[in-house]
Legacy VTK file of the C-alpha trace (Angstrom):
# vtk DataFile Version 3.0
C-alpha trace
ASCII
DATASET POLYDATA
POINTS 81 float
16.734 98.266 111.467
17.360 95.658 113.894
19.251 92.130 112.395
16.887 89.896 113.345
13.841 92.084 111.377
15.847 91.992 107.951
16.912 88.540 108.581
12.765 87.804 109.265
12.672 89.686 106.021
15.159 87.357 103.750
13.755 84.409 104.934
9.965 85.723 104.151
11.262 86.569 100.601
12.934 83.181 100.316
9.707 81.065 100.859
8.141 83.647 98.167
5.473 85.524 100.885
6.861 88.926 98.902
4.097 90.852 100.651
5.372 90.293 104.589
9.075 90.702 103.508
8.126 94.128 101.813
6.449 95.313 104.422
9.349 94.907 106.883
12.055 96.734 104.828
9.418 99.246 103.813
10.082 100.003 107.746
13.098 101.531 107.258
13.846 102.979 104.353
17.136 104.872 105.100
18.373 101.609 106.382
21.099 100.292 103.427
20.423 96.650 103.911
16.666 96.823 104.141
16.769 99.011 100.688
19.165 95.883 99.712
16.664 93.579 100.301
14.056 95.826 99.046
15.977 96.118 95.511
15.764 92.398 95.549
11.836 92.226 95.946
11.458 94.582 93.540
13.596 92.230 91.126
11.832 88.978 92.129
8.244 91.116 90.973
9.625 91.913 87.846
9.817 95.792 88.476
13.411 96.120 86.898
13.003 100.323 87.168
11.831 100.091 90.936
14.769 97.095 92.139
16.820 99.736 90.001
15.994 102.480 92.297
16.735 100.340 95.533
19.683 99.144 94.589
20.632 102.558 94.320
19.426 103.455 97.708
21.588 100.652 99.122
24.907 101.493 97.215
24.777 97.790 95.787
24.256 98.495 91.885
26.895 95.790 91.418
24.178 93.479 91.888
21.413 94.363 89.888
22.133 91.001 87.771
22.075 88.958 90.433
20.062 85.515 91.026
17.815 86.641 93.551
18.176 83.851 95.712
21.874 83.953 95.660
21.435 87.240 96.512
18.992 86.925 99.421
21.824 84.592 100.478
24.784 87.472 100.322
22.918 89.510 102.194
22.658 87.293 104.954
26.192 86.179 105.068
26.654 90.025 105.165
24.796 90.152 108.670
27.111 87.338 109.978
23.847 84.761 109.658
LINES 1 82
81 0 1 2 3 4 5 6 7 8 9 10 11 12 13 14 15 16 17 18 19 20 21 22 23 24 25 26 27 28 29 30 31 32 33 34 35 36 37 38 39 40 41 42 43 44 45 46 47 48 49 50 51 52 53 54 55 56 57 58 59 60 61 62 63 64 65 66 67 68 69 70 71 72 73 74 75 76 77 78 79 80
């Protein structure tokens, strides 16, 4: 997935549109950032066993417990942004 689509995505989840940023990652799911930010959706929903899944998917189970927000933000210092 292209930087510029998940960064469309973290910014779509920041301002709380969780329906547009879900639809981009749902893109690509093989794609370990999008499942990343997909884990983090899932969290900000309140679907603990779904975000659990994702984070899986992306290798990042280290931050199931994050602060979403904080974590939207890690991901995007993670694409250089």
């Amino acid at each position: 997935m292209k930087p510029e689509e998940l960064l469309r995505a973290i910014d779509l989840a920041a301002a709380s549109d969780w329906e547009a940023a879900h639809t981009i990652v749902q893109q690509d799911e093989a794609d370990p950032t999008a499942a990343w930010i997909h884990a983090v959706l899932h969290k900000i929903e309140g679907d603990a066993g779904n975000a659990r899944y994702w984070y899986r998917r992306a290798g990042r189970m280290d931050h199931v417990d994050a602060e979403p927000l904080a974590e939207l933000a890690a991901i995007r210092a993670s694409l250089g942004r």
